[in-house]
C-alpha positions as CSV (number, residue, x, y, z in Angstrom):
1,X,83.2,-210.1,-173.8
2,X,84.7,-210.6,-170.6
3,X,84.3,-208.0,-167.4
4,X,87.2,-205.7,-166.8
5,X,88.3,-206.5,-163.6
6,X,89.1,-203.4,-161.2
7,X,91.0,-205.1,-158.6
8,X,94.5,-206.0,-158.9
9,X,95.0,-208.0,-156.1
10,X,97.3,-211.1,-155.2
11,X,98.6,-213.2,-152.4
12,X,102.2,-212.2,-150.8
13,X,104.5,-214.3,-148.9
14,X,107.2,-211.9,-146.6
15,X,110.0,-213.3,-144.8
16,X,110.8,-212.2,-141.3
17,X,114.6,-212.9,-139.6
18,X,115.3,-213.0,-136.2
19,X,114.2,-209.3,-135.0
20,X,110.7,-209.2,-137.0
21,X,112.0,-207.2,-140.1
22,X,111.4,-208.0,-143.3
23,X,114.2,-210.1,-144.6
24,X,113.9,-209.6,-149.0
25,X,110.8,-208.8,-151.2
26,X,107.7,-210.2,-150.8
27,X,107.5,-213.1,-153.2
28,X,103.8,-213.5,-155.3
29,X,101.8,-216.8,-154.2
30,X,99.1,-216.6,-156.6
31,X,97.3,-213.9,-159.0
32,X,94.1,-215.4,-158.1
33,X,92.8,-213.5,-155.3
34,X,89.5,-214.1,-155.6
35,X,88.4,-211.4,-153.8
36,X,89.7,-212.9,-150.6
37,X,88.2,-211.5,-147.2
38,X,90.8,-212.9,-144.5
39,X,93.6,-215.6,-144.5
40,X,94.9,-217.8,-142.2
41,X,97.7,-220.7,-141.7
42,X,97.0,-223.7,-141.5
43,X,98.3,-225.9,-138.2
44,X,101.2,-227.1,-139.7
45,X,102.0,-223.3,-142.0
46,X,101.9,-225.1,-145.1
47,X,99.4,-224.1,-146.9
48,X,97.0,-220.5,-146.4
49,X,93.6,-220.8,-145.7
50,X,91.1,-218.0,-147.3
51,X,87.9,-216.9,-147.0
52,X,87.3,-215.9,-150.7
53,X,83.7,-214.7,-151.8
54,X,81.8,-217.2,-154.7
55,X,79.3,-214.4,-155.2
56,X,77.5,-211.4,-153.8
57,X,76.2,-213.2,-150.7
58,X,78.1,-216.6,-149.7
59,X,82.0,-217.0,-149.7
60,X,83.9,-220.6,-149.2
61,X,87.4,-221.6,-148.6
62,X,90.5,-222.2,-150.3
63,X,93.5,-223.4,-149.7
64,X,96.8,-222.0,-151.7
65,X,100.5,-223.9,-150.9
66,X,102.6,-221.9,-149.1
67,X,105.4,-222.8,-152.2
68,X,103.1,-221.0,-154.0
69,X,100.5,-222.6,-157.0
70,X,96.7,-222.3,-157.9
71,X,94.3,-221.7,-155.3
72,X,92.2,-225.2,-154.5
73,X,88.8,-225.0,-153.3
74,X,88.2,-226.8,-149.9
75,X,84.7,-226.2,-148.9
76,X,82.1,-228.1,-151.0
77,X,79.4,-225.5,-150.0
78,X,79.5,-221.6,-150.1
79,X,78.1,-220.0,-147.0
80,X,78.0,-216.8,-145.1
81,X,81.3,-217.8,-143.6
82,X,82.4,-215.0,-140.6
83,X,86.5,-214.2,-141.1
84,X,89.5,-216.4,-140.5
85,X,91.3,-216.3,-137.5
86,X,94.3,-213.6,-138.2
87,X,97.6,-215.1,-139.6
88,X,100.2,-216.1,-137.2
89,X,103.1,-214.0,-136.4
90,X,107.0,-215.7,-136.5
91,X,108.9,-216.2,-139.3
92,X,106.4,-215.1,-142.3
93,X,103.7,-212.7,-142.8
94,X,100.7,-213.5,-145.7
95,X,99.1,-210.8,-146.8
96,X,96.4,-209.6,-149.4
97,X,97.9,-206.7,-151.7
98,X,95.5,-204.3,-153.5
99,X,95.7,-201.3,-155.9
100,X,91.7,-200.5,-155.6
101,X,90.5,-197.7,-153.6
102,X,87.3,-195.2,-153.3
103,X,86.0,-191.4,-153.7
104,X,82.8,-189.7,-152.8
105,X,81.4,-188.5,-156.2
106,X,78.4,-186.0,-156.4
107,X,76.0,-186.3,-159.0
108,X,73.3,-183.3,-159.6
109,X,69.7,-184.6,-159.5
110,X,68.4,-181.4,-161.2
111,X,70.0,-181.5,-164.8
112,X,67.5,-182.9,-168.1
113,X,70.1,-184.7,-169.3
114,X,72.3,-187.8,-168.2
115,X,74.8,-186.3,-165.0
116,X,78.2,-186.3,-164.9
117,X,79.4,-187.1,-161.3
118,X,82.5,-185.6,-159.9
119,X,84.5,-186.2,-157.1
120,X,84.8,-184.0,-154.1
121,X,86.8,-186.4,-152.1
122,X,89.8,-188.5,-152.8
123,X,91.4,-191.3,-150.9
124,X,90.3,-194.5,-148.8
125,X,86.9,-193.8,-147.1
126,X,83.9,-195.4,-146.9
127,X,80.4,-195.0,-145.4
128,X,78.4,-191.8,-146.7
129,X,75.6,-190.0,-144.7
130,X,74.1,-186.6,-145.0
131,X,71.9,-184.4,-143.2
132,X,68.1,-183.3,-144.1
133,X,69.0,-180.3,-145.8
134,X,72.1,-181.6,-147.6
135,X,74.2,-179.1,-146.3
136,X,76.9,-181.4,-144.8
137,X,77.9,-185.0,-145.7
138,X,80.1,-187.6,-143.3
139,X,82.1,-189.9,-144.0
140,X,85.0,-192.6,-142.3
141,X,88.1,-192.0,-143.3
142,X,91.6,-193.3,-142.3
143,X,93.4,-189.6,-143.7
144,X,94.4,-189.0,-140.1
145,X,95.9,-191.9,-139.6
146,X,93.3,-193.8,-138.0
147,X,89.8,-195.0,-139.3
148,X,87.7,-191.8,-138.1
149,X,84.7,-189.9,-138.4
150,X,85.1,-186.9,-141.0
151,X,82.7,-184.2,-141.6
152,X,82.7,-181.8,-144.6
153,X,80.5,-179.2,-146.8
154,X,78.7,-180.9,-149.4
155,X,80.7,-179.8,-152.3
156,X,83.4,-181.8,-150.0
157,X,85.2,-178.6,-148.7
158,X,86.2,-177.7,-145.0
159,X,86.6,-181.7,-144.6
160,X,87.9,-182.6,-141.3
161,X,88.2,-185.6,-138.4
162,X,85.5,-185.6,-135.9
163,X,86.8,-188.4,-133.8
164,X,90.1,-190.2,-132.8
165,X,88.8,-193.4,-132.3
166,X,92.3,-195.1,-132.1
167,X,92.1,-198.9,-131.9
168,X,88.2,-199.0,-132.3
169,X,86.7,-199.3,-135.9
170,X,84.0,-196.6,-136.4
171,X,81.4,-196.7,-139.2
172,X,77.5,-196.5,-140.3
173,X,77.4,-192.8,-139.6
174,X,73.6,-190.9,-139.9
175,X,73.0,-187.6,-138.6
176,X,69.9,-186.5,-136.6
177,X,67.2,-185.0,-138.1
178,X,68.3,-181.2,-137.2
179,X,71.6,-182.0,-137.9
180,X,73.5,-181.4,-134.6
181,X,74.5,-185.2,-133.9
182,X,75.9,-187.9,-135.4
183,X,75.3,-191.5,-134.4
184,X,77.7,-194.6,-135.5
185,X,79.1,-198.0,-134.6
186,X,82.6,-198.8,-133.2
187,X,84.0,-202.0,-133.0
188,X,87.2,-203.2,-131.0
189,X,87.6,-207.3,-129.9
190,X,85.3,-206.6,-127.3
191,X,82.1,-206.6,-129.9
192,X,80.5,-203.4,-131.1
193,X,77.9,-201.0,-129.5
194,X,76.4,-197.9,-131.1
195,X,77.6,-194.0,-129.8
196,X,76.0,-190.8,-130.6
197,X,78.8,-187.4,-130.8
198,X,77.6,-183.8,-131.4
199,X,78.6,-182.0,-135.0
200,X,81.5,-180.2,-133.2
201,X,83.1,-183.4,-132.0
202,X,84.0,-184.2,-128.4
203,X,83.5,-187.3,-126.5
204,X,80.8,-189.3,-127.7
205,X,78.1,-191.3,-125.8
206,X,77.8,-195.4,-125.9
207,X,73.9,-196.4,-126.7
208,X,74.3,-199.5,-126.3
209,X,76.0,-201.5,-123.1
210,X,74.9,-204.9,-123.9
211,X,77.7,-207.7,-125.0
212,X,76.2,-208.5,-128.0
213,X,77.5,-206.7,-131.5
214,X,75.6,-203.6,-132.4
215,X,75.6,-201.9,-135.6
216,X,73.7,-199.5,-138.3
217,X,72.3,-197.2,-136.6
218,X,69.9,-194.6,-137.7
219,X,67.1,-192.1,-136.6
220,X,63.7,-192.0,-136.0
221,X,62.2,-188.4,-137.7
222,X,61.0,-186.9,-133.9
223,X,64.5,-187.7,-133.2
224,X,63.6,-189.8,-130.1
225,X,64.9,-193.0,-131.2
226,X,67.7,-194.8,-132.7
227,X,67.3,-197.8,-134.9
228,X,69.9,-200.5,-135.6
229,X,70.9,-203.6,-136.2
230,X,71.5,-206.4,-133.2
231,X,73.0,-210.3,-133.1
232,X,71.6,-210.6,-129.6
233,X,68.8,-213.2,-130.6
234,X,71.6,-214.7,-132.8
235,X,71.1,-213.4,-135.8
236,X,70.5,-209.8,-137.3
237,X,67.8,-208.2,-136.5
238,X,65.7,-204.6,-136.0
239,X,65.9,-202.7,-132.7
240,X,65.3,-199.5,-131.5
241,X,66.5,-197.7,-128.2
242,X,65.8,-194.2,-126.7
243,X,68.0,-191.9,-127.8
244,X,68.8,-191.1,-124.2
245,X,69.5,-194.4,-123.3
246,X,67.1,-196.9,-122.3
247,X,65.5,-200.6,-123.2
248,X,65.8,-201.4,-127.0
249,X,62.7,-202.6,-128.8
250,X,63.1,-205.5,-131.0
251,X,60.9,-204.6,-134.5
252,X,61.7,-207.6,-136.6
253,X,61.5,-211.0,-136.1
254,X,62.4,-212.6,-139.4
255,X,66.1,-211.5,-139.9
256,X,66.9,-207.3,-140.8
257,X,69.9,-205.0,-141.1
258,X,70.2,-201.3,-142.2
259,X,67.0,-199.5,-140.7
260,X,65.8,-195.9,-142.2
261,X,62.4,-194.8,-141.1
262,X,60.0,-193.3,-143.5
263,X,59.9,-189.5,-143.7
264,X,56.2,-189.6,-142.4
265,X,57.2,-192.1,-139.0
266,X,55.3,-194.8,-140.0
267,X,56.8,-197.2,-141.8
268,X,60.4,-199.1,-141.3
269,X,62.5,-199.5,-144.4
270,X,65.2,-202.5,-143.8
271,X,67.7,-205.0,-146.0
272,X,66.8,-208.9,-145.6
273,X,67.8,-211.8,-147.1
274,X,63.9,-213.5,-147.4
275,X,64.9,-216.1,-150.2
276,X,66.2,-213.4,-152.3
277,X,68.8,-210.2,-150.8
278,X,65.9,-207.2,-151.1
279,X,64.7,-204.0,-149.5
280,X,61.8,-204.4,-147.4
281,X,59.1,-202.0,-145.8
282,X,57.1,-203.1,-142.7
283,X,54.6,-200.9,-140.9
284,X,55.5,-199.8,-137.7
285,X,51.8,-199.9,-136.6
286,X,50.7,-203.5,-137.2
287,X,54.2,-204.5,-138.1
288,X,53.5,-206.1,-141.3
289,X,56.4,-205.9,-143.6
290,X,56.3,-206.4,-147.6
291,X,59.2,-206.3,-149.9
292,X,59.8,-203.3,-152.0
293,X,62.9,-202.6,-154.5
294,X,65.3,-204.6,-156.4
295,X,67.6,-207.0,-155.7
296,X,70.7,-205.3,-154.5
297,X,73.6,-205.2,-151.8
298,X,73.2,-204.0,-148.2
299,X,75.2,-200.9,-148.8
300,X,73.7,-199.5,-151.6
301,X,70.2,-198.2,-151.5
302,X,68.4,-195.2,-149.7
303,X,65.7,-193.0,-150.0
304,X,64.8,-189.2,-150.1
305,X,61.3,-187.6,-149.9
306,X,59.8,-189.2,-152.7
307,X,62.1,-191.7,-154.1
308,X,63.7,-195.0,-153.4
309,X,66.8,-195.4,-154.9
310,X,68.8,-198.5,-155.4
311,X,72.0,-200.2,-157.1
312,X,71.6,-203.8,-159.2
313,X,74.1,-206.4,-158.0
314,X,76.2,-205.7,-160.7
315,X,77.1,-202.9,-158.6
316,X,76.9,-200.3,-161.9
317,X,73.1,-199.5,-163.2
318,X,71.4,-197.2,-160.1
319,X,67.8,-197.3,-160.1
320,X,64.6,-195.5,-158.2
321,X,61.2,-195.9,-157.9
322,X,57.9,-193.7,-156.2
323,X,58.2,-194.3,-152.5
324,X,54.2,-193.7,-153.4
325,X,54.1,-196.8,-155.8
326,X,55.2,-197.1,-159.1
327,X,57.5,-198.2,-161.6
328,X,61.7,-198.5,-161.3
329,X,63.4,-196.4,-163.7
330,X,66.9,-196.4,-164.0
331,X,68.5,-193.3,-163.0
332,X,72.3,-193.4,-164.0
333,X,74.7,-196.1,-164.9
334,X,78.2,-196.0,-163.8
335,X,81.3,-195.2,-165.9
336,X,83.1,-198.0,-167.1
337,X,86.1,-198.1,-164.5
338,X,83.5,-197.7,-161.3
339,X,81.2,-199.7,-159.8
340,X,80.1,-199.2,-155.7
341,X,81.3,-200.9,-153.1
342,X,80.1,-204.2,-151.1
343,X,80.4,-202.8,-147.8
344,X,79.8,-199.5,-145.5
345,X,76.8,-197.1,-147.2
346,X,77.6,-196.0,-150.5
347,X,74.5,-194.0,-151.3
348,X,73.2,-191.0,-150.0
349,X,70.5,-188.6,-150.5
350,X,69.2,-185.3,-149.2
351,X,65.5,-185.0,-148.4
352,X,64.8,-182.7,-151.1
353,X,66.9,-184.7,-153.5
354,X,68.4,-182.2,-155.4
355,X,71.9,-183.8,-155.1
356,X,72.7,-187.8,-154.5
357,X,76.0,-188.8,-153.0
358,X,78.0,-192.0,-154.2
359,X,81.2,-193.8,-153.3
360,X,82.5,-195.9,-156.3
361,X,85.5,-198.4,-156.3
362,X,88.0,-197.9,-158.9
363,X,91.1,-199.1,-160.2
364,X,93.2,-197.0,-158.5
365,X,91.3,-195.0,-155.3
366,X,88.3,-195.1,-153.3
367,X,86.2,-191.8,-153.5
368,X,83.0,-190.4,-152.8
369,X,80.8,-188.7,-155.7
370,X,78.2,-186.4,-155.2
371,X,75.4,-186.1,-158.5
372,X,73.4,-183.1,-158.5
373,X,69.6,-182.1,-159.3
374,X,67.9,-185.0,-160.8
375,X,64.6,-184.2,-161.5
């Protein structure tokens, strides 16, 4: 039986005239979309070029006529390919159309039997964090317009923006361990540096100066350091920086990305691609790192006080294990029309774990989902 696919997604064409407006309806290049991540013209605008992904790591390129027709792979070999340069401006416009979207869902750790999540927050976000005591959850959102910072009540209540980034991209958000600051990235076309803003809002403060792109942060339990991820050495690895500013400290030195410490300081929990894409744990004493976990995607695994919790690649069966030592068990598998995201953090979980945060992709919304009390 085939997969049902939750994307319904296709390449436009829109025709400009003289002044830049749109000149008719867009007319449908192709159906197959491929889950595209960025186009481009080629030099002479006949054909589009595409960055389309061939599974859950690599992605390769395409090529579909401008007339319209099948896409046509052009790249022999799938890689971790970075995005297209953006398409030109003039006298047509290409463009990726979607229908899929995201929530924040809740789902109650505590119940004996199988939880039903529900959603406590509707629209496009992305990106899930929440603090120690599970009180309060944040999230980036583009409901004010922009892509922001939100903040809300757990149940998903009193949700509102905490920044007004404007043209820079925010992200990655992870609150403090007493829950009074928030730390993120922000991109713009200058690169992307990591900023720390209090729970009230205001201005918030860059971490990082240097040139290079900065991103996933997260805090150490003292709440003296922040750890994220760096390209300075030219390719991803671990750092940490004061939290008042200062020298980073690079802690890996075989490729890492998405940092958490371990509730007790003394270990480093990271994603790497070592062979196979996997969660890794390397002591921040002797700095000897093992892997730990399942196979999964960047964005979707995290850990509370006891557990480790973790999505498959399919994106749909959610499993944990003893951070102690022990045997996986799966946890909860997702309805039928919602899987979780590629991208962002889209699993979240309060120390105490009574209550695990998710943010699904479904046919028609992105949300986030919160599942309470499983014991």
């Amino acid at each position: 039986m085939r997969r049902r696919s939750f994307f319904n997604s296709g390449v436009f064409l829109l025709a400009l005239d003289g002044n830049g407006h749109p000149a008719g309806a867009e007319k449908r290049l192709t159906d197959d979309a491929r889950n595209i991540s960025s186009l481009a013209w080629d030099v002479g605008d006949r054909d589009l070029v595409a960055l389309a992904w061939v599974n859950s790591v690599n992605t390769a390129m395409w090529k579909v006529k401008a007339t319209g027709g099948e896409m046509v792979r052009v790249s022999p070999i799938a890689g971790q390919y970075t995005e297209l340069s953006a398409p030109r401006a003039g006298k047509r416009i290409a463009f990726i159309q979607n229908s899929n979207s995201s929530a924040i869902f809740r789902i109650d750790l505590t119940q004996k039997s199988i939880p039903t999540p529900h959603s406590i927050i509707s629209g496009s976000v992305r990106d899930i964090a929440v603090t120690p005591d599970g009180s309060r959850i944040a999230f980036i959102s583009d409901g004010s317009g922009n892509r922001d910072l939100w903040t809300a009540k757990s149940d998903g209540s009193e949700a509102q923006p905490l920044t007004r980034a404007g043209q820079m991209r925010v992200g990655s958000p992870r609150w403090s361990p007493d829950g009074s600051q928030i730390a993120f990235d922000g991109y713009t076309n200058a690169g992307g540096d990591i900023y720390i803003i209090g729970q009230e809002g205001g201005a918030a403060r860059r971490l990082t100066p240097e040139s290079s792109a900065e991103s996933r942060p997260s805090w150490s339990r003292d709440g003296k350091w922040i750890y994220f991820t760096s390209n300075r050495t030219g390719r991803s690895e671990v750092f940490k920086a004061p939290m008042g500013g200062g020298n980073a400290v690079q802690l890996t030195r075989d490729g890492g990305d998405h940092p958490m410490e371990s509730f007790d300081g003394k270990s480093l929990y990271y994603y790497a691609r070592r062979g196979q894409a996997t969660l890794w744990k390397q002591d921040l004493t002797s700095n000897v790192a093992a892997p730990v976990g399942g196979i999964t995607h960047m964005a979707n695994w995290t850990f509370g006080g006891r557990y480790l919790y973790w999505a498959d690649m399919d994106r749909i069966k959610l499993f944990r294990a003893p951070l102690a030592g022990g045997e996986p068990e799966l946890l909860y598998t997702m309805p039928s029309e919602l899987r979780l995201g590629t991208s962002g953090t889209n699993i979240a979980v309060s120390e105490e774990e009574s209550s695990l945060w998710l943010r699904p992709v479904g046919e028609t919304h992105s949300q986030v989902v919160v599942v309470h009390n499983f014991r």
